[in-house]
py3Dmol code that shows the C-alpha trace and the ligand (Angstrom):
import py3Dmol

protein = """\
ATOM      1  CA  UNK A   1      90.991  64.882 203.136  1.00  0.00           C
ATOM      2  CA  UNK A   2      89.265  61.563 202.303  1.00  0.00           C
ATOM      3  CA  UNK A   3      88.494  59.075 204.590  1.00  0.00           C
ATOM      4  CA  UNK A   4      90.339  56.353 205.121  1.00  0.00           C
ATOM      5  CA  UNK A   5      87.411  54.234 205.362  1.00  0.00           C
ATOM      6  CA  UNK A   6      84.939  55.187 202.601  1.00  0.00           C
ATOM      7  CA  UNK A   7      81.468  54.466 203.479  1.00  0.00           C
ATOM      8  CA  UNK A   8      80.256  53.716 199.910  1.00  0.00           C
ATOM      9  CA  UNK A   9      81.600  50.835 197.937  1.00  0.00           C
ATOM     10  CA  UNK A  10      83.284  51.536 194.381  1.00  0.00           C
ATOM     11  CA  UNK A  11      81.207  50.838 191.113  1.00  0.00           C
ATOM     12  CA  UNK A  12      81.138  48.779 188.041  1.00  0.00           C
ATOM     13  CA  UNK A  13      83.383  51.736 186.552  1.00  0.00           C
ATOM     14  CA  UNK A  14      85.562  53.038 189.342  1.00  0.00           C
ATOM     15  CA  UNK A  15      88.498  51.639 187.731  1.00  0.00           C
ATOM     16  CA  UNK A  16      87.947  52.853 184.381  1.00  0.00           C
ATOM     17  CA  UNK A  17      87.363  56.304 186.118  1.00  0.00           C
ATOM     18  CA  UNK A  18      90.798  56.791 188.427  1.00  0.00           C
ATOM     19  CA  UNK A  19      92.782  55.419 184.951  1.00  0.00           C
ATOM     20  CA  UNK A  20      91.108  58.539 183.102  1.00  0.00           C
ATOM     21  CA  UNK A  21      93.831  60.814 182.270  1.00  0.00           C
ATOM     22  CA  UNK A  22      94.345  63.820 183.901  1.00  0.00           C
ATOM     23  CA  UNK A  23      94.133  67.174 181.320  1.00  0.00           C
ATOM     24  CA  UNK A  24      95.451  70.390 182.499  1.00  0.00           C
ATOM     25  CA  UNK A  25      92.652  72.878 183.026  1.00  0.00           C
ATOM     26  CA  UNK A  26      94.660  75.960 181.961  1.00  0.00           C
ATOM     27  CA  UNK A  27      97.114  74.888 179.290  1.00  0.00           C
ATOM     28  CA  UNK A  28     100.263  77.521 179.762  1.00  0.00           C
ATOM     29  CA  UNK A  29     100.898  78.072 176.405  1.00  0.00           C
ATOM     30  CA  UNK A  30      97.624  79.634 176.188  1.00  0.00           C
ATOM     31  CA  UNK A  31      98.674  82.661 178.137  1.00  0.00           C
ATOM     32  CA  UNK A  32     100.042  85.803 177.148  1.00  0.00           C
ATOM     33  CA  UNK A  33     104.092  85.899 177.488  1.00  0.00           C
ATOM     34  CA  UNK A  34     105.536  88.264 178.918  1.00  0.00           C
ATOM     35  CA  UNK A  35     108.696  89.677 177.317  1.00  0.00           C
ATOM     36  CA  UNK A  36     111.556  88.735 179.992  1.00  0.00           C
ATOM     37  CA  UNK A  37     114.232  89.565 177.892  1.00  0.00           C
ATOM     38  CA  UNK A  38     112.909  93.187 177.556  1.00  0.00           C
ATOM     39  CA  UNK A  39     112.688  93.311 181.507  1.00  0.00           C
ATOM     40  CA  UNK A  40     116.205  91.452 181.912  1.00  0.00           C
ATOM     41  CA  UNK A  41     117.768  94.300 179.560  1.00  0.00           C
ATOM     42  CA  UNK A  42     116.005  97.011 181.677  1.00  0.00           C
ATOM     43  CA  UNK A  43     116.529  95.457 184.917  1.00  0.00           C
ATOM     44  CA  UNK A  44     120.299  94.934 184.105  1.00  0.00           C
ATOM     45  CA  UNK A  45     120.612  99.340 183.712  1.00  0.00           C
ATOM     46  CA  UNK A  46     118.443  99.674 186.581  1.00  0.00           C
ATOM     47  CA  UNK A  47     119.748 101.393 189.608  1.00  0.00           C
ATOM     48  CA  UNK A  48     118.479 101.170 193.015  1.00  0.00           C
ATOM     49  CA  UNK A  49     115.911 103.617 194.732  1.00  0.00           C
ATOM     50  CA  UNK A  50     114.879 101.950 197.520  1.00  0.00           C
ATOM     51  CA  UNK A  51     115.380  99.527 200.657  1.00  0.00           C
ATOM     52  CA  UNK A  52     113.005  98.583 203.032  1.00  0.00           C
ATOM     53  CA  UNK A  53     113.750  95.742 206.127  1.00  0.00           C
ATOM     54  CA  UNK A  54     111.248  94.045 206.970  1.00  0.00           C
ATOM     55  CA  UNK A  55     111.198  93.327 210.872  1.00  0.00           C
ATOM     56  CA  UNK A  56     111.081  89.581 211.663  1.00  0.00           C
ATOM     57  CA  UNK A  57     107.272  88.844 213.510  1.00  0.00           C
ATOM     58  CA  UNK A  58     106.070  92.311 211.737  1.00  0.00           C
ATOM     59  CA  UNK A  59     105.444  93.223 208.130  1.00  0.00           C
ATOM     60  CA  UNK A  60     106.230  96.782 206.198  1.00  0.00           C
ATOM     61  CA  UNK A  61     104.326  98.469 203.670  1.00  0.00           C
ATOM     62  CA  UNK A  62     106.241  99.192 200.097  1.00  0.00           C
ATOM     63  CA  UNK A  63     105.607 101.051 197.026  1.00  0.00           C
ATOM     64  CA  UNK A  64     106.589 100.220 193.613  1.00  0.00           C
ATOM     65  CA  UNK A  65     105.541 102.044 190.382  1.00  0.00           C
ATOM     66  CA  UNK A  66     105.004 100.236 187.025  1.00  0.00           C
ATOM     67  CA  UNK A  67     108.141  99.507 184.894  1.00  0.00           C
ATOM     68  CA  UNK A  68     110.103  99.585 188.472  1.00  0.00           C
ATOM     69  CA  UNK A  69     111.477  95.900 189.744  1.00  0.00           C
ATOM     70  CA  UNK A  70     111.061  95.330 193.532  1.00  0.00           C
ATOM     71  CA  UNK A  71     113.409  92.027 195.208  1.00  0.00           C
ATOM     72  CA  UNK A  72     112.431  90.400 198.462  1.00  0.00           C
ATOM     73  CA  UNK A  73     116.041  89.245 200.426  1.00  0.00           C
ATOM     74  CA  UNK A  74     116.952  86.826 202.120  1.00  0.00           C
ATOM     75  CA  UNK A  75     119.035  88.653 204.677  1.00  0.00           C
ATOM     76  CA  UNK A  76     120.747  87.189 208.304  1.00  0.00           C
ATOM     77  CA  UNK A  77     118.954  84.077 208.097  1.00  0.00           C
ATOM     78  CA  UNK A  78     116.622  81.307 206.482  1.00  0.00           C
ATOM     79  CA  UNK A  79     113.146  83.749 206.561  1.00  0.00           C
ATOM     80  CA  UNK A  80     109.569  82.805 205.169  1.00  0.00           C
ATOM     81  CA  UNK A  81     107.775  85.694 203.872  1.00  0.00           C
ATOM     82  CA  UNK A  82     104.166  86.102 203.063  1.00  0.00           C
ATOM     83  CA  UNK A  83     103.266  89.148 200.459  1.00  0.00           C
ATOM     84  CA  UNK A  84      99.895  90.553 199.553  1.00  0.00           C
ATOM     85  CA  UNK A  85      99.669  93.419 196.789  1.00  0.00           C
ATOM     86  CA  UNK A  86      97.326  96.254 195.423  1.00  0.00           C
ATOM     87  CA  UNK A  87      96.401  98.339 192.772  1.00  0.00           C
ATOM     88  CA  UNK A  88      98.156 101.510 194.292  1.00  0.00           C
ATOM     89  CA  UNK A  89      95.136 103.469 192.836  1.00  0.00           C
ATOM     90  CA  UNK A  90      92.171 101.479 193.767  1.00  0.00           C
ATOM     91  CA  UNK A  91      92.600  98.464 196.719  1.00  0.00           C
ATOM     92  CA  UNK A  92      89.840  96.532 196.132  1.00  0.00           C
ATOM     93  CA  UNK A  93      92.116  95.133 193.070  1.00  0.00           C
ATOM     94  CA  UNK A  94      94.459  92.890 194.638  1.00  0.00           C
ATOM     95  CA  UNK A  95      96.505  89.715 194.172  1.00  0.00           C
ATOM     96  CA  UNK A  96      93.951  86.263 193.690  1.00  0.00           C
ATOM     97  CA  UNK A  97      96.129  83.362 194.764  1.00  0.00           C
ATOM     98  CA  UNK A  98      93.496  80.844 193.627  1.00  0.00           C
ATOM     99  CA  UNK A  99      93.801  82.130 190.229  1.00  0.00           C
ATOM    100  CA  UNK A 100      97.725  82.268 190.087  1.00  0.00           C
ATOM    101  CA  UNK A 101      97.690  78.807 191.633  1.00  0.00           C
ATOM    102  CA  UNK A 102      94.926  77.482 188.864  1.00  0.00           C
ATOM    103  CA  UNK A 103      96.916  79.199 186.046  1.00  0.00           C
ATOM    104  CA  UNK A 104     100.599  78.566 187.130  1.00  0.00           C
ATOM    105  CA  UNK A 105     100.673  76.133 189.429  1.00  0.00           C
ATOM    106  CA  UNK A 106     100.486  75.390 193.200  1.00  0.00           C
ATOM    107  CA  UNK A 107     104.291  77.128 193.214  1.00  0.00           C
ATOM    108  CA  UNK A 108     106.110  80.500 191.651  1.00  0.00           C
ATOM    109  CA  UNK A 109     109.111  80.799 189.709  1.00  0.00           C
ATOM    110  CA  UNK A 110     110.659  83.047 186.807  1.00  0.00           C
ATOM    111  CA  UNK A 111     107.883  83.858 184.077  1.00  0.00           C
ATOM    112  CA  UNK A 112     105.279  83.515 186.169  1.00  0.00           C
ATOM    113  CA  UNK A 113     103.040  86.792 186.840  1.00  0.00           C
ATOM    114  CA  UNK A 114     100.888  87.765 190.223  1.00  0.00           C
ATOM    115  CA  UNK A 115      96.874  88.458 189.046  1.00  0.00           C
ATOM    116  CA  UNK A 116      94.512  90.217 190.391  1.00  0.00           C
ATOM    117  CA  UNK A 117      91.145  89.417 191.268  1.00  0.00           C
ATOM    118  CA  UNK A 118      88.332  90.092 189.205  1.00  0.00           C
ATOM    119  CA  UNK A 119      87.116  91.792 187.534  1.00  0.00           C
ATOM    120  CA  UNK A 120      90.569  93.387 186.313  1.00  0.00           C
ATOM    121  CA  UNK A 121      92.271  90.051 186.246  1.00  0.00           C
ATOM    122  CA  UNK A 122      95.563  91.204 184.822  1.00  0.00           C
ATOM    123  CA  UNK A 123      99.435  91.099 185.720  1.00  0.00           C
ATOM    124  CA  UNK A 124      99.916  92.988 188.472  1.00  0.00           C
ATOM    125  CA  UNK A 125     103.565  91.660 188.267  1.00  0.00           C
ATOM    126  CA  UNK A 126     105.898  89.195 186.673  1.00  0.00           C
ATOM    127  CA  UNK A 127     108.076  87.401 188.473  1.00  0.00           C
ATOM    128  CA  UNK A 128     111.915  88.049 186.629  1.00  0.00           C
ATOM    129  CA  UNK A 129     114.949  85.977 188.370  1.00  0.00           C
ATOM    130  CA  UNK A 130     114.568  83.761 191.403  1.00  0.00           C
ATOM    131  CA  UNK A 131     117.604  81.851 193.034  1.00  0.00           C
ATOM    132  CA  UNK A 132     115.589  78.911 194.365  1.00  0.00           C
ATOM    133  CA  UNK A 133     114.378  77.581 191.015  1.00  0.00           C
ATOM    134  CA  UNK A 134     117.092  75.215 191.258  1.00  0.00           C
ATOM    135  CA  UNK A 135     115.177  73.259 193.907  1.00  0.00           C
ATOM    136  CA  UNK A 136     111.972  72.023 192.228  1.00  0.00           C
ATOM    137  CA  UNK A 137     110.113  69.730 193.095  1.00  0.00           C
ATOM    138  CA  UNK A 138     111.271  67.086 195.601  1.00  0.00           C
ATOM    139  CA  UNK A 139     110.348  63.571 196.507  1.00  0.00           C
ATOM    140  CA  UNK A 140     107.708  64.786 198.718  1.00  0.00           C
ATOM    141  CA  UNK A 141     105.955  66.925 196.153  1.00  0.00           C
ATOM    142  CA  UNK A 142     107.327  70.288 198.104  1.00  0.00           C
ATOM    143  CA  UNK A 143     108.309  73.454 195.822  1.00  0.00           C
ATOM    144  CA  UNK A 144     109.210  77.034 197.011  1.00  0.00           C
ATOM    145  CA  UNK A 145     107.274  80.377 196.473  1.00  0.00           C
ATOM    146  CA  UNK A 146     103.740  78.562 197.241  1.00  0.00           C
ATOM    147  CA  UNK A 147      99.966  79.899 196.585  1.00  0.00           C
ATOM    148  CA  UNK A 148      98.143  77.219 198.544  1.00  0.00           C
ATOM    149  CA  UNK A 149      98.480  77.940 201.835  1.00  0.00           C
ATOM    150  CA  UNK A 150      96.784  80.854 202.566  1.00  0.00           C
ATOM    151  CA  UNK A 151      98.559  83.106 205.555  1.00  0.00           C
ATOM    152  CA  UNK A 152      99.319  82.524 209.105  1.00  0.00           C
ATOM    153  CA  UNK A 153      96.393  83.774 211.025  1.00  0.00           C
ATOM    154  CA  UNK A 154      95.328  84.541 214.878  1.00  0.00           C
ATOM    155  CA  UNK A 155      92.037  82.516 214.158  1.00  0.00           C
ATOM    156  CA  UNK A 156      93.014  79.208 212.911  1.00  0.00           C
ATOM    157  CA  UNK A 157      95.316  79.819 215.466  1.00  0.00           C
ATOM    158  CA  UNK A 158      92.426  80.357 218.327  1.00  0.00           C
ATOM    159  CA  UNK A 159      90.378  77.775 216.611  1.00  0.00           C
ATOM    160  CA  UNK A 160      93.400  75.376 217.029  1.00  0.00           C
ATOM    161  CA  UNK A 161      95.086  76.097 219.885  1.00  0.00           C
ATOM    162  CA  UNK A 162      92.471  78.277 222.020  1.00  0.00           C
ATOM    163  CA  UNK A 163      95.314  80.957 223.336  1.00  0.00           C
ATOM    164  CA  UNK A 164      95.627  84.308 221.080  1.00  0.00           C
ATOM    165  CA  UNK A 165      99.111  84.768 219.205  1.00  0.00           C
ATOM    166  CA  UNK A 166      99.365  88.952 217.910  1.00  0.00           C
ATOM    167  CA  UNK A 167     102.055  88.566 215.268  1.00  0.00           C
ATOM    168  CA  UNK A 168     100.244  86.186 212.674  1.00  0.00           C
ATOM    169  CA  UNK A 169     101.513  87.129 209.224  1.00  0.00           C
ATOM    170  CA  UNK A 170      97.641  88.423 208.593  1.00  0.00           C
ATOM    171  CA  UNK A 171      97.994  90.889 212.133  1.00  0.00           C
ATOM    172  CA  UNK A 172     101.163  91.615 210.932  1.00  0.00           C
ATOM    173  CA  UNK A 173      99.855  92.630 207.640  1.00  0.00           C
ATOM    174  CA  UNK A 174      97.049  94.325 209.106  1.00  0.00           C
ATOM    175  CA  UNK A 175      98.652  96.576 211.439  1.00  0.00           C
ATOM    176  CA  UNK A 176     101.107  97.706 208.421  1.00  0.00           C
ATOM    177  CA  UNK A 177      98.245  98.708 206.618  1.00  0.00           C
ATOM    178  CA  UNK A 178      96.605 100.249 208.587  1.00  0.00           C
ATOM    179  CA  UNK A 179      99.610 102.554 209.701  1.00  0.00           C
ATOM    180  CA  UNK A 180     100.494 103.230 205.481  1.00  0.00           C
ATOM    181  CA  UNK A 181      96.674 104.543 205.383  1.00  0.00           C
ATOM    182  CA  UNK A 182      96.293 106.060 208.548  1.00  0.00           C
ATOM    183  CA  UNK A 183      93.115 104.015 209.176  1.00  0.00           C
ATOM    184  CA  UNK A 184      91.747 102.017 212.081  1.00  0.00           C
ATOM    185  CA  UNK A 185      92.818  97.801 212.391  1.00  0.00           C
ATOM    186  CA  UNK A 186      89.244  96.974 211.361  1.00  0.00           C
ATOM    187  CA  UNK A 187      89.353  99.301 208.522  1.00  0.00           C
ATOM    188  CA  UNK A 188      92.432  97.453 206.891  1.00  0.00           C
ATOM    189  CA  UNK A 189      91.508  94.408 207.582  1.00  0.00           C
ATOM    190  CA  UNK A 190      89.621  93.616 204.984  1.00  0.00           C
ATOM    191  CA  UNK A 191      92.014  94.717 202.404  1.00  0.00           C
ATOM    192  CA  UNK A 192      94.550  91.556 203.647  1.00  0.00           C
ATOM    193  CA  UNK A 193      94.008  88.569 201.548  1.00  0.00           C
ATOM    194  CA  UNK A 194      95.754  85.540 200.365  1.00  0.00           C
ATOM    195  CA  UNK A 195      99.463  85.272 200.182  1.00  0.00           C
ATOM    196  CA  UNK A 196     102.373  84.477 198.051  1.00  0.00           C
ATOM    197  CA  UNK A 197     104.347  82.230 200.469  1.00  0.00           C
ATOM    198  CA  UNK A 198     107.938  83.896 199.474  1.00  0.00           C
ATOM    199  CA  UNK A 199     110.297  81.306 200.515  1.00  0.00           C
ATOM    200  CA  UNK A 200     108.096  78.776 201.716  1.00  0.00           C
ATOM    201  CA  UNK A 201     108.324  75.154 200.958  1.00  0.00           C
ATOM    202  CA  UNK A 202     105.119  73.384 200.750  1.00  0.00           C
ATOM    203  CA  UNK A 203     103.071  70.447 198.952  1.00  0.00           C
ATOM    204  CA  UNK A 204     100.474  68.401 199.636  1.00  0.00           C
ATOM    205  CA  UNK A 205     100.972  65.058 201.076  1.00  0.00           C
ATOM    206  CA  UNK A 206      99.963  62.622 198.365  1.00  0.00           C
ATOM    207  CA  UNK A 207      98.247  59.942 200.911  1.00  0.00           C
ATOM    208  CA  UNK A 208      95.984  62.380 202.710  1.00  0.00           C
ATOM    209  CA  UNK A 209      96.118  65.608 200.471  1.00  0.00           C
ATOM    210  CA  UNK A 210      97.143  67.580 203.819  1.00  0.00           C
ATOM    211  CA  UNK A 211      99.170  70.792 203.218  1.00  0.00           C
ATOM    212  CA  UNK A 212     102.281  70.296 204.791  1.00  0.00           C
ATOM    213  CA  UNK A 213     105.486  72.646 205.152  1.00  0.00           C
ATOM    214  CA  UNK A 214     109.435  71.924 205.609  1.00  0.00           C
ATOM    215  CA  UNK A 215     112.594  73.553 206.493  1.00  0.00           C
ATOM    216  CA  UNK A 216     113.012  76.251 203.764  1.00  0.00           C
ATOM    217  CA  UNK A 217     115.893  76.018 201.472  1.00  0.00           C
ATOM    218  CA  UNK A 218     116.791  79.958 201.129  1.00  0.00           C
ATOM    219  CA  UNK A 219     119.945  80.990 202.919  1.00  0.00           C
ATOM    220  CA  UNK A 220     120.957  84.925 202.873  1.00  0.00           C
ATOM    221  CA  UNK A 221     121.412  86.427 199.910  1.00  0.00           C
ATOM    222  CA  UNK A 222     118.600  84.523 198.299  1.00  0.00           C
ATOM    223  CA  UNK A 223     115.916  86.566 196.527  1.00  0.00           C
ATOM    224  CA  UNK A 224     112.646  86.657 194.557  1.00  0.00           C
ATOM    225  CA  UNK A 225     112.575  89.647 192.016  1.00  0.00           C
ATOM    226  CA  UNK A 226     109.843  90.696 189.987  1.00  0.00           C
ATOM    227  CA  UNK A 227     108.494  93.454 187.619  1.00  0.00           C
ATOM    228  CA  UNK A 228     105.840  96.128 188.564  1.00  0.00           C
ATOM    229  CA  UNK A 229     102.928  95.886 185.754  1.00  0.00           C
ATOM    230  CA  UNK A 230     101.094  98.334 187.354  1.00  0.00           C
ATOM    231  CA  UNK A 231     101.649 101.071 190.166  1.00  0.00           C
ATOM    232  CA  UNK A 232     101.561  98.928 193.396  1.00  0.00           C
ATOM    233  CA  UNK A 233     101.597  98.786 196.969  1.00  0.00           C
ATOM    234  CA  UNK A 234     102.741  95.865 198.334  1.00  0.00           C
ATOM    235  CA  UNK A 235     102.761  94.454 202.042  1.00  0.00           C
ATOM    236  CA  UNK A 236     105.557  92.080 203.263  1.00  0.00           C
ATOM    237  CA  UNK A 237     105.556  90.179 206.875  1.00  0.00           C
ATOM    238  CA  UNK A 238     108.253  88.272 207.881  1.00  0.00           C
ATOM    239  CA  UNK A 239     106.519  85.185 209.229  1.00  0.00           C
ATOM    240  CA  UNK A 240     106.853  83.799 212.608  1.00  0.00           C
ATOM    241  CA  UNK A 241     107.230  80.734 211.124  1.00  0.00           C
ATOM    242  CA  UNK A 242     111.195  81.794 210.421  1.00  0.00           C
ATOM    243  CA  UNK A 243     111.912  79.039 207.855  1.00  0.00           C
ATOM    244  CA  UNK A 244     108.751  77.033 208.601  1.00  0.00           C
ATOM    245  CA  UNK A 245     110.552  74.060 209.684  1.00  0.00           C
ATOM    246  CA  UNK A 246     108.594  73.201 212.753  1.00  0.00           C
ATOM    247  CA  UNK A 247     105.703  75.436 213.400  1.00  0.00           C
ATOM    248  CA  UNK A 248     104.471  78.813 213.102  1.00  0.00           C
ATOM    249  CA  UNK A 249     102.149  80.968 215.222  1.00  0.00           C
ATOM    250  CA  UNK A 250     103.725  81.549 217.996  1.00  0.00           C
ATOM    251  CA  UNK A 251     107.307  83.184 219.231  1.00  0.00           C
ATOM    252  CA  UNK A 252     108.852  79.233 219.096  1.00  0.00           C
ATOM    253  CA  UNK A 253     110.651  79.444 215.988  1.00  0.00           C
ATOM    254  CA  UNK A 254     114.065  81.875 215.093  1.00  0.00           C
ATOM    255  CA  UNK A 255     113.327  84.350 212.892  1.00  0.00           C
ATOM    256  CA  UNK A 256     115.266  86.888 211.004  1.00  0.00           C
ATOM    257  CA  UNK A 257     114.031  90.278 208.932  1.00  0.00           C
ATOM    258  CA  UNK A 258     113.826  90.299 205.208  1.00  0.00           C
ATOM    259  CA  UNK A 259     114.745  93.174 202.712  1.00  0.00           C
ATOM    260  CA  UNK A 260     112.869  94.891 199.959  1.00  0.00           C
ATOM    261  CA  UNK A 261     114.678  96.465 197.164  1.00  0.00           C
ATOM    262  CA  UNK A 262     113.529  98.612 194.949  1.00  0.00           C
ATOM    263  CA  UNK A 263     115.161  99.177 191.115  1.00  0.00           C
ATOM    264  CA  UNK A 264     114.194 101.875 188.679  1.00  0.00           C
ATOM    265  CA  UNK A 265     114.945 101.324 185.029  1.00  0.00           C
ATOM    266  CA  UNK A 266     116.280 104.372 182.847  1.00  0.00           C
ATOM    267  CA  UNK A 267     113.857 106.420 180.587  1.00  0.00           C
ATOM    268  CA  UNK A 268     113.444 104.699 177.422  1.00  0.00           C
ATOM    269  CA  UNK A 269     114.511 101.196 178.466  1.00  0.00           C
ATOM    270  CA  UNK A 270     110.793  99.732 178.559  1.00  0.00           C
ATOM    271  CA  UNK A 271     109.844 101.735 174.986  1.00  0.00           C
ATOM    272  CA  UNK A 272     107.209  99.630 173.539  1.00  0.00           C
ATOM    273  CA  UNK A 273     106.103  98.308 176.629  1.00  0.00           C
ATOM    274  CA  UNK A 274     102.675  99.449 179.049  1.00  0.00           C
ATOM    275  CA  UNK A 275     101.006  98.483 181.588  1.00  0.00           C
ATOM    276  CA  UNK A 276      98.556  95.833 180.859  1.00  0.00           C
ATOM    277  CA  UNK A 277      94.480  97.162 181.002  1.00  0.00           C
ATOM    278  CA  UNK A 278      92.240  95.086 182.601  1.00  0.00           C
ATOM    279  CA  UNK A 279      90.323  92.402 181.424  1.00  0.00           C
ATOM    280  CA  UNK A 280      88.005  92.717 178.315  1.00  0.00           C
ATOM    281  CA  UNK A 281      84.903  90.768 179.351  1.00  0.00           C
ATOM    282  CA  UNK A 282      82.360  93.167 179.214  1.00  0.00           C
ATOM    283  CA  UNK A 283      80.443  92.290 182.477  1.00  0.00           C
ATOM    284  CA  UNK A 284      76.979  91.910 180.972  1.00  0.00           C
ATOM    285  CA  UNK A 285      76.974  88.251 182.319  1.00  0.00           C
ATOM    286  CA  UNK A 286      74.334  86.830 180.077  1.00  0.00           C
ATOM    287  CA  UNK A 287      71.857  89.837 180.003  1.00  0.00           C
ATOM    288  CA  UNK A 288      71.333  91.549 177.182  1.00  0.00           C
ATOM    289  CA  UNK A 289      71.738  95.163 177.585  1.00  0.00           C
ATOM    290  CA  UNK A 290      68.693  97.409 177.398  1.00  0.00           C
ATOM    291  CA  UNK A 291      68.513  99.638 174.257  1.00  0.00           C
ATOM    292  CA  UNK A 292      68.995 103.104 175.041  1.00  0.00           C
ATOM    293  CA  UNK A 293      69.821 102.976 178.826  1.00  0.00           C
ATOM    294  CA  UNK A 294      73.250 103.885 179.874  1.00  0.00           C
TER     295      UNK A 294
END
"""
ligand_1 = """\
1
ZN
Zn 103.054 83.540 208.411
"""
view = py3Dmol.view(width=600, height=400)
view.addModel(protein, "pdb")
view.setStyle({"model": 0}, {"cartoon": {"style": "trace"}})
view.addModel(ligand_1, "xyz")
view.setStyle({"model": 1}, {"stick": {}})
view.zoomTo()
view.show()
């Protein structure tokens, strides 16, 4: 946030620099496409293989092997969720919000994909049919399916209000971890990370830059699908939030579970497709490597 009252007075040029236009830092056309009508024509002969609810104040642990499709749900009621996914093989990849957010957008919808960090930095999924991409972006600057808020946390929350709250989205996600690997809290802990805000609608305000959230607009029956690009395990915590409209942290709000589905494809519906490999920079970061050592 900038002050209201800046401290330094403008320049000669300060006009001629906030009439600059902006230029998009990631053009979108740039990017690989991913083939959505070869995942529309496998996901339409897929059959289901799982279901997962999702309690509401907790979060569940899911699996979902490449080539499968996995749906959140809007189920019972208007629910926020916040998901965080891994490389089912190795955890330290895992989904890098910033760099969704910097290549997408600051919001989700159909087409886009879910990265990882580096240094893999591939799809770990693509994001295949959501209902909600009717709504946009409103007057306020507020889309749904957001990657700049981060996830509700018992920190900010003691940082903010002082009194400790147990079923953040990150707790949540923690102790759902931590049960899938059979490991202590502090042990999956780490692994948590940044969110895609399923359901959530969010902006910025465009006077102070603050991130602000509304009532969301999902209703039951509502869902975000994607595709698996890689084997995955994915977390999912319905948010204590409920539908965000008023506030979060805390057991204020009504909240309702959320379901995960999970679709297998038939053999041979994905021929010519695989799982994309990780990134090709070679990770020699400027030095030159030394001739003969391994
Ligand atoms: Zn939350």
């Amino acid at each position: 946030m900038k002050p209201d009252h800046p401290e330094h007075q403008p320049p000669g040029h300060a006009d001629t620099a906030r009439s600059r236009a902006p230029v998009i830092v990631y053009p979108p056309e740039r990017l690989p496409e991913p083939d959505l009508p070869l995942y529309r024509r496998a996901r339409a002969a897929a059959e289901k293989v799982g279901e997962l609810r999702v309690p509401p104040r907790d979060a569940r642990v899911f699996t979902v092997k490449a080539g499968q499709f996995f749906r959140i749900r809007s189920i019972e009621g208007p629910q926020v969720g916040d998901l965080n996914l891994w490389n089912a093989h190795d955890l330290a990849e895992r989904f890098y919000s910033g760099k969704a957010r910097a290549l997408h957008g600051t919001h989700l919808s159909t087409g886009d994909r879910l990265w990882s960090g580096f240094p893999a930095l591939r799809p770990m999924a693509t994001i295949t049919d959501d209902t909600l991409d009717w709504y946009g972006i409103d007057a306020f600057g507020a889309s749904v399916h957001d990657v700049i808020g981060t996830r509700c946390d018992p920190y900010t929350n003691c940082l903010l209000a002082g009194d400790p709250y147990h079923y953040c989205c990150h707790s949540n996600l923690t102790r759902a971890l931590a049960d899938h690997l059979g490991v202590p809290l502090d042990e999956a802990e780490p692994h948590v990370h940044d969110v895609l805000n399923v359901f959530m609608c969010t902006g910025f305000t465009r006077d102070t830059g603050l991130y602000f959230m509304k009532a969301s607009p999902v209703h039951p029956g509502d869902y975000l699908e994607f595709f698996a690009e890689i084997d995955l395990v994915g977390a999912l915590s319905s948010c204590p939030g409920g539908d965000c409209s008023t506030g979060h942290s805390s057991d204020a709000a009504t909240c309702y579970p959320l379901l995960v589905e999970t679709f297998a494809p038939p053999p041979g519906a994905l021929d010519g497709w695989q799982s994309p490999a990780p990134n090709g920079y070679d990770r020699s970061h400027g030095v030159a490597p030394v001739p003969g050592a391994r």
